[in-house]
N, C-alpha and C positions, 0 to 999 in steps of 0.2 A: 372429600366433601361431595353431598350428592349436589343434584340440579336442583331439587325439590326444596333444599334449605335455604334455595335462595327465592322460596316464593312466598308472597302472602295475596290476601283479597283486597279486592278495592270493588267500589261502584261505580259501575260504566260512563255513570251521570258526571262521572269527576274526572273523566278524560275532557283535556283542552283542545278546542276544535280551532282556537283562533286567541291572536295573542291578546292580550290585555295590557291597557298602556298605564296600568298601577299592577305591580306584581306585591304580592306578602310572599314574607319569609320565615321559612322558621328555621333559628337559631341554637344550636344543641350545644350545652358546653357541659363540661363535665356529666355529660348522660341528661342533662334535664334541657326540654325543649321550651322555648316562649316565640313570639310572634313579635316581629320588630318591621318595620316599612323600610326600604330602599335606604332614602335616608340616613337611616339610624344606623344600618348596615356599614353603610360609607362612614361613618364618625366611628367607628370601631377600627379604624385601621392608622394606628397611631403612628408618628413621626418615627424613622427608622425602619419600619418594614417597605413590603414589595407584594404588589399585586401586579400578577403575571398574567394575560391575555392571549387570545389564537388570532391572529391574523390574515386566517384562513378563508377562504370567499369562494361561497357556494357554487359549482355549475347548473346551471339549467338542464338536469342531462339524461331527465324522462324523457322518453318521445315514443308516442303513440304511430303503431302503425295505420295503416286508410283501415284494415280490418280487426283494428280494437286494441292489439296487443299491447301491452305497458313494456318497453326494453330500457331498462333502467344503465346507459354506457357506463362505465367501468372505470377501462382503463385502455389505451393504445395499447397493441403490442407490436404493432407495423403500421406502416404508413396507411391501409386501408381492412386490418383486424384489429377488433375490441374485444375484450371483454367486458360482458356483460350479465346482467341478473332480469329474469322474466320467467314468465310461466312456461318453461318447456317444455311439459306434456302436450301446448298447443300450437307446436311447432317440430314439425318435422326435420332431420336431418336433411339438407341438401335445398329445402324449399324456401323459397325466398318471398320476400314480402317488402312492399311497399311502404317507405318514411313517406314524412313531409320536404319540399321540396325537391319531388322529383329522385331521392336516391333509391335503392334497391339494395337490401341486406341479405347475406344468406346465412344459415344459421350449420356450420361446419365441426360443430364438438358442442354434445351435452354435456353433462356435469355439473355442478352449483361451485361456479358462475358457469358461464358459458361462453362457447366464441363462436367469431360471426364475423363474417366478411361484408364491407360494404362495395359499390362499385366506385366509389369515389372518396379520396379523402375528407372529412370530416376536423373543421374545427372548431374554437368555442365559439365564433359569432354562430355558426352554426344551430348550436343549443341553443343559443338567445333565440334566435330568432323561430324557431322552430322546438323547443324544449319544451318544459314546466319543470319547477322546482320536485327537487324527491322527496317531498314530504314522508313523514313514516306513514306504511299501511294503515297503524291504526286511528290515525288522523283521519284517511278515507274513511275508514271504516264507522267512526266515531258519527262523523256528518252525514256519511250514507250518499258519499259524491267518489266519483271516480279521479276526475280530474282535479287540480289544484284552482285554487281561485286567483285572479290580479293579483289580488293584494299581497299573495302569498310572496310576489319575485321579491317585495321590498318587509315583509313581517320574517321571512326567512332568513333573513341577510343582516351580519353584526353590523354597528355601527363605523366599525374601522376593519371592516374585510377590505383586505387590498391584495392578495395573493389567491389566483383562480386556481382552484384545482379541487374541491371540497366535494365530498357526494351530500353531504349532510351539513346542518348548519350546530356550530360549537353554543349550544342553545344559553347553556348560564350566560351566553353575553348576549342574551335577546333584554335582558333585563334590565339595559343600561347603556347611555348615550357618551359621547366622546366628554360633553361636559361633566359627566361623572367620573371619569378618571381625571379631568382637570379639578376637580373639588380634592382628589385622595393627594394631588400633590401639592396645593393649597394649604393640607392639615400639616407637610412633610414628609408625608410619607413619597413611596417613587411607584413611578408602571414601567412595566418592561413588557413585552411583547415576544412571541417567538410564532411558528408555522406549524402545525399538525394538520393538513389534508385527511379528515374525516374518509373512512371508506368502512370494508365491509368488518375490518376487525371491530369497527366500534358496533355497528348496527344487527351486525347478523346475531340471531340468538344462539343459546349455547344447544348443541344436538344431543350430547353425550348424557347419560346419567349421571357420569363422576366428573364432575368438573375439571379434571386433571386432565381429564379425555380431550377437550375441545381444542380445537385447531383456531388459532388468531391467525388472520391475516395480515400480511403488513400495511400498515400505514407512514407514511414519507413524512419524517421531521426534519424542522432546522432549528436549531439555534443558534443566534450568531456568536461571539465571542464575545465580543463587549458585555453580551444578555448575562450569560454564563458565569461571568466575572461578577458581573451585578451581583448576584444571587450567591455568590460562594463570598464576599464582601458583607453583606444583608448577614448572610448566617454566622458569620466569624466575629459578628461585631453584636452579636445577640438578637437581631433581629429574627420576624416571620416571613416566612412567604406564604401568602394568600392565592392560590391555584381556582381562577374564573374557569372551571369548566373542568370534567374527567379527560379530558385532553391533552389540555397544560399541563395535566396529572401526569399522565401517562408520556409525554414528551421529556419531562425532565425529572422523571425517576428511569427513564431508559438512558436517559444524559448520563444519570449518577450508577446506573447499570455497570455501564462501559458497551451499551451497547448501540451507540453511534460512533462516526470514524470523523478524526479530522481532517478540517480541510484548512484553506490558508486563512479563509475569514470566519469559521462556522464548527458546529457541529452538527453532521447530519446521517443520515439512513434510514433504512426501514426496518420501524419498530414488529415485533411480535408480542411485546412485554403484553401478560396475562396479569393482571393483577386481582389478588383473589385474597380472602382470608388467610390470614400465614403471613402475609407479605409484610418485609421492613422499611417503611418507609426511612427515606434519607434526605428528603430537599422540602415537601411540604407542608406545611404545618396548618395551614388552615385551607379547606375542598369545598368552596361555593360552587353546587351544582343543582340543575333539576332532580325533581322525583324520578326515578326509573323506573323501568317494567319489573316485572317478577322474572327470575329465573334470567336475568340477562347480564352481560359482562360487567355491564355497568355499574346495576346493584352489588354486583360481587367484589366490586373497587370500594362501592361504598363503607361494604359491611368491612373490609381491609381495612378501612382506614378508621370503623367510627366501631366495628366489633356488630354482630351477625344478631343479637338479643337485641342493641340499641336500638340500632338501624331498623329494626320490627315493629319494637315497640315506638319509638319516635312515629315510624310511617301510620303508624296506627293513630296517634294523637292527631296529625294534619291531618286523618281519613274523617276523625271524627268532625273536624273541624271545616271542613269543605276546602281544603286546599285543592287547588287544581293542577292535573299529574300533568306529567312528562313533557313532551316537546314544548308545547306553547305552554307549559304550565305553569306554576310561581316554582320561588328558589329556595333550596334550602343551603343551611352552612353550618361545617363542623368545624368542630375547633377541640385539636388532636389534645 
């Protein structure tokens, strides 16, 4: 499959610059989309099923150098080297540069990502205090601002993040408050939770022209055992699971992989699972997600799960309808 099949147009004007504290939905079931509110969404998920969440909680872990640069931190790989993502054409091998707070980084291997030495360790109060949220490029790009705004530390952040470690925020739960998962177990139905630390396998776009070609990087899940159980219990007993976010997705169809290792209370590792057209799903039956870009891992999950004509033609009905895309944008939900 090329890159290109997984593209279509939108208008600029329908990228979300900032979140919205009413999202619309559109709801795809057997191929036909209609438009339902939050609400209505939540009364669909009948006594017996399972809507699964990410737990995951953003770091602040942009940081601007004194001379402009964006270094988006990574990941440790020693107690005082990261890897990292920034515009390396504007930084030399060996030359170092100025954070906030008095550190000094130098920048010791190109490549995408890249690594870099600081003089001092580096931790998360650190980013708090000295970060901003990594919003997506086209977010800046969209508002015509470099930097993120306040509001972004708390618009970025799920309602129930309690695990640091995220480069990106698991957006489908921008859409909904803790009292919303207390209303889904109200109806009977249950929530379970699990951890996917968002990084570059989700965000980076695809390079390659054959999709087969693209390198995922890993991203770190857990699931704990009880979750696990939950959801093999749910399915045996004819119930759905309802998957809040390509995340959830992608953490517990790597679960049903076999591509996490157990532990004494969990199941955990790092994912590479690509999921793409072709692919058989095994654990989730219904993918409440944002709109995603053209041409990105994302869409390609989508179109796996919901079929590559749907997924077009549906994105085409919210285009025409003024739905608002991507990160801050409203939600949509398929139903396998």
């Amino acid at each position: 499959m090329q890159k290109s099949d997984l593209s279509f147009e939108y208008p600029e004007h329908l990228v979300a610059t900032e979140k919205k504290p009413v999202s619309r939905v559109m709801m795809v079931q057997k191929g036909d989309p209609r438009e339902l509110s939050i609400p209505s969404v939540l009364s669909q998920i009948p006594p017996g099923d399972l809507l699964v969440v990410n737990e995951t909680k953003v770091i602040p872990a942009r940081v601007r150098s004194q001379d402009g640069l964006e270094i988006l931190f990574i990941k440790a790989l020693g107690e005082t080297t990261w890897q990292v993502l920034c515009p390396a054409r504007k930084w030399s091998l060996g030359k170092r540069k100025s954070l906030p707070g008095g550190v000094q980084v130098t920048m010791i291997e190109k490549g995408r990502p890249q690594t870099v030495e600081t003089d001092r360790p580096l931790d998360s109060q650190y980013f708090f205090d000295h970060g901003e949220m990594p919003l997506p490029p086209y977010i800046q790009e969209a508002r015509g601002e470099r930097a993120a705004r306040p509001e972004d530390r708390h618009a970025y952040q799920t309602d129930w993040a309690e695990e640091l470690g995220s480069l990106a925020a698991p957006t489908a739960s921008l859409h909904f408050k803790q009292e919303d998962l207390q209303k889904v177990r109200s109806r009977g139905a249950d929530v379970a939770s699990l951890c996917l630390h968002v990084g570059l396998g989700t965000f980076l776009p695809i390079h390659a022209d054959n999709i087969d070609d693209h390198e995922m990087h890993p991203e770190r899940v857990v699931i704990r055992k009880p979750v696990w159980q939950k959801i093999k219990d749910v399915k045996s007993q004819g119930g759905r699971v309802w998957a809040l976010g390509s995340t959830v997705t992608r953490a517990l169809e790597s679960q049903a992989q076999g591509l996490l290792q157990e532990t004494e209370d969990s199941f955990a590792g790092d994912t590479r699972l690509f999921i793409k057209p072709g692919f058989q799903f095994q654990v989730v039956d219904v993918l409440m997600t944002n709109f995603h870009q053209p041409e990105s891992t994302l869409i390609a999950m989508v179109m796996a799960f919901a079929g590559v004509e749907s997924v077009k033609s549906n994105y085409q009905w919210a285009i025409e309808r003024n739905f608002r895309l991507f990160s801050y944008g409203d939600l949509s939900v398929w139903l396998k």
